[in-house]
GUNUKOL-497967 format. One line per field, with one value per atom (N, C-alpha, C): atom name; x, y, z. Coordinates in steps of 0.02 Angstrom, whole numbers, plus 50000, padded with zeros to 5 digits. Each point is the difference from the previous one (the first is absolute). Last residue first. Layout:
// residues N
selo <- c(CA_...)
x <- c(X_...)
y <- c(Y_...)
z <- c(Z_...)
END
This chain:
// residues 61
selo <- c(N_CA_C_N_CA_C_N_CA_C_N_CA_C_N_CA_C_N_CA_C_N_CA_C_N_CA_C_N_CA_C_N_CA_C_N_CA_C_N_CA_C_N_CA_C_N_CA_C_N_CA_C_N_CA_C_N_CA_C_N_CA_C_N_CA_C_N_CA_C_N_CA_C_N_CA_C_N_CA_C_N_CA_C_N_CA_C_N_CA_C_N_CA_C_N_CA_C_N_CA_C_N_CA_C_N_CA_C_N_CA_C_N_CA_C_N_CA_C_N_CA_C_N_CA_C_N_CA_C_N_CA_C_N_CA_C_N_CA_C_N_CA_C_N_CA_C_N_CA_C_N_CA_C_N_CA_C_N_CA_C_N_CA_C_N_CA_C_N_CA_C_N_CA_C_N_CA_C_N_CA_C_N_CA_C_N_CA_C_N_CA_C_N_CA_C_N_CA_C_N_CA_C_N_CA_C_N_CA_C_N_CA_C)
x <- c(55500_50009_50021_49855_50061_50008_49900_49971_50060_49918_50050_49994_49855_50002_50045_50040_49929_49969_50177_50046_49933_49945_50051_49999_49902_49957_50039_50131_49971_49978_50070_50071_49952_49861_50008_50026_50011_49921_50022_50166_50016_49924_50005_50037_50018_49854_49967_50064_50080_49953_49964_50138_50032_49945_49899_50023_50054_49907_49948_50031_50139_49995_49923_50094_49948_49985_50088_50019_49966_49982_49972_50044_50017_50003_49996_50051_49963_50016_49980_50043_49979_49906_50049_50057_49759_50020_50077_49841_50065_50009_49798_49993_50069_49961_49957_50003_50147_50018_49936_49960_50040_50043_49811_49974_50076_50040_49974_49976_50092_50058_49987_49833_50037_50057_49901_49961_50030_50097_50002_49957_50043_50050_49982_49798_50043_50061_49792_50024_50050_49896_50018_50036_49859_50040_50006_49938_49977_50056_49862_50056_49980_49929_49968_50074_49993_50005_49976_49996_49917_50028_50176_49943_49934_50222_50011_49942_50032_49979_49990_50115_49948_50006_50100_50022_49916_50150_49950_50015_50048_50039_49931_50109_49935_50035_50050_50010_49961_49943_50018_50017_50031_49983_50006)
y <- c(54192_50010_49950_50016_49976_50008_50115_49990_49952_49979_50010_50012_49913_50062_50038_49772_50011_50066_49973_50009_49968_50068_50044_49978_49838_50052_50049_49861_49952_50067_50025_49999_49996_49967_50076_50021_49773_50026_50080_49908_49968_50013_50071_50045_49961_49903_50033_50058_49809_49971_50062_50006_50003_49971_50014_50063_49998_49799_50045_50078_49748_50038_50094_49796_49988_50050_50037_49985_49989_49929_50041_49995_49848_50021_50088_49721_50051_50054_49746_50041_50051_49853_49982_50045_49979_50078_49970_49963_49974_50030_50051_49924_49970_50230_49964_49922_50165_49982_49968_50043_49964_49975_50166_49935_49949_50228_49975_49960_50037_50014_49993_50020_49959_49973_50226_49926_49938_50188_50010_49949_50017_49960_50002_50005_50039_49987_49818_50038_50067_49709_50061_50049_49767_50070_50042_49730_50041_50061_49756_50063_50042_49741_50061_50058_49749_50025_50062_49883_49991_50040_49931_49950_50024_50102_49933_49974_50251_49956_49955_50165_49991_49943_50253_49943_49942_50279_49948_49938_50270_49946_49967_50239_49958_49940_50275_49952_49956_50154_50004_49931_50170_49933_49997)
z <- c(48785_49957_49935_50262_49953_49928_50268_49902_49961_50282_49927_49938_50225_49960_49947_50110_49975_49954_50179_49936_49944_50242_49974_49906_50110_50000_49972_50097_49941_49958_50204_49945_49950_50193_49961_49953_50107_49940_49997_50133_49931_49957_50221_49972_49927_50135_49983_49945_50098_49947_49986_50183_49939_49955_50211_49967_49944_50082_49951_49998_50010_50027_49990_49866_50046_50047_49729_50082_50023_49764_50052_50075_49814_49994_50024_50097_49958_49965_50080_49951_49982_50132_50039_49936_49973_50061_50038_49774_50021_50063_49933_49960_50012_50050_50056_49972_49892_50039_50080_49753_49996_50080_49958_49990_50000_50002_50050_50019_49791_50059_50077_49800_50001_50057_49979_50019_50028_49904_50075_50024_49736_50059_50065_49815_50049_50041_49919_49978_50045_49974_50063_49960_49943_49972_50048_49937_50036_49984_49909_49988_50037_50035_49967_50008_50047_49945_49976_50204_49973_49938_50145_50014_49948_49982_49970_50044_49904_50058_49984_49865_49983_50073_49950_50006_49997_50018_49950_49996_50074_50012_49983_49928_50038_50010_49904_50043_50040_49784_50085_50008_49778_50022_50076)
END
C-alpha cells in the first residue's frame, strides 16, 4: 500500500489525491510553510533526500 494523502475541497467539492509520502511531505510543507517538515536550509534538505533514497532501496523482510 503507498502512502497518500486524500481530501475532498470545500469550494468545488471535488476529491483530490496526492500519492507517495515524499510528495506528500512536500505538498504539505508549501501549503503549511510555517510547519515544516523539510529543512529549509537546501544542503541539509539534500542530505535528508539521500537518507531517504538510501533507505528506499531496502529490501524489507
Amino acid at each position: 500500500q503507498v502512502p497518500s494523502l486524500e481530501w475532498i475541497e470545500s469550494a468545488s467539492k471535488e476529491t483530490r489525491f496526492v500519492p507517495e509520502s515524499l510528495v506528500v511531505s512536500d505538498y504539505l510543507d508549501e501549503i503549511y510553510p510555517e510547519v515544516r517538515l523539510h529543512p529549509t536550509d537546501s544542503y541539509l534538505k539534500a542530505q535528508q533526500r539521500v537518507l531517504v533514497e538510501r533507505f528506499n532501496n531496502v529490501n524489507m523482510c
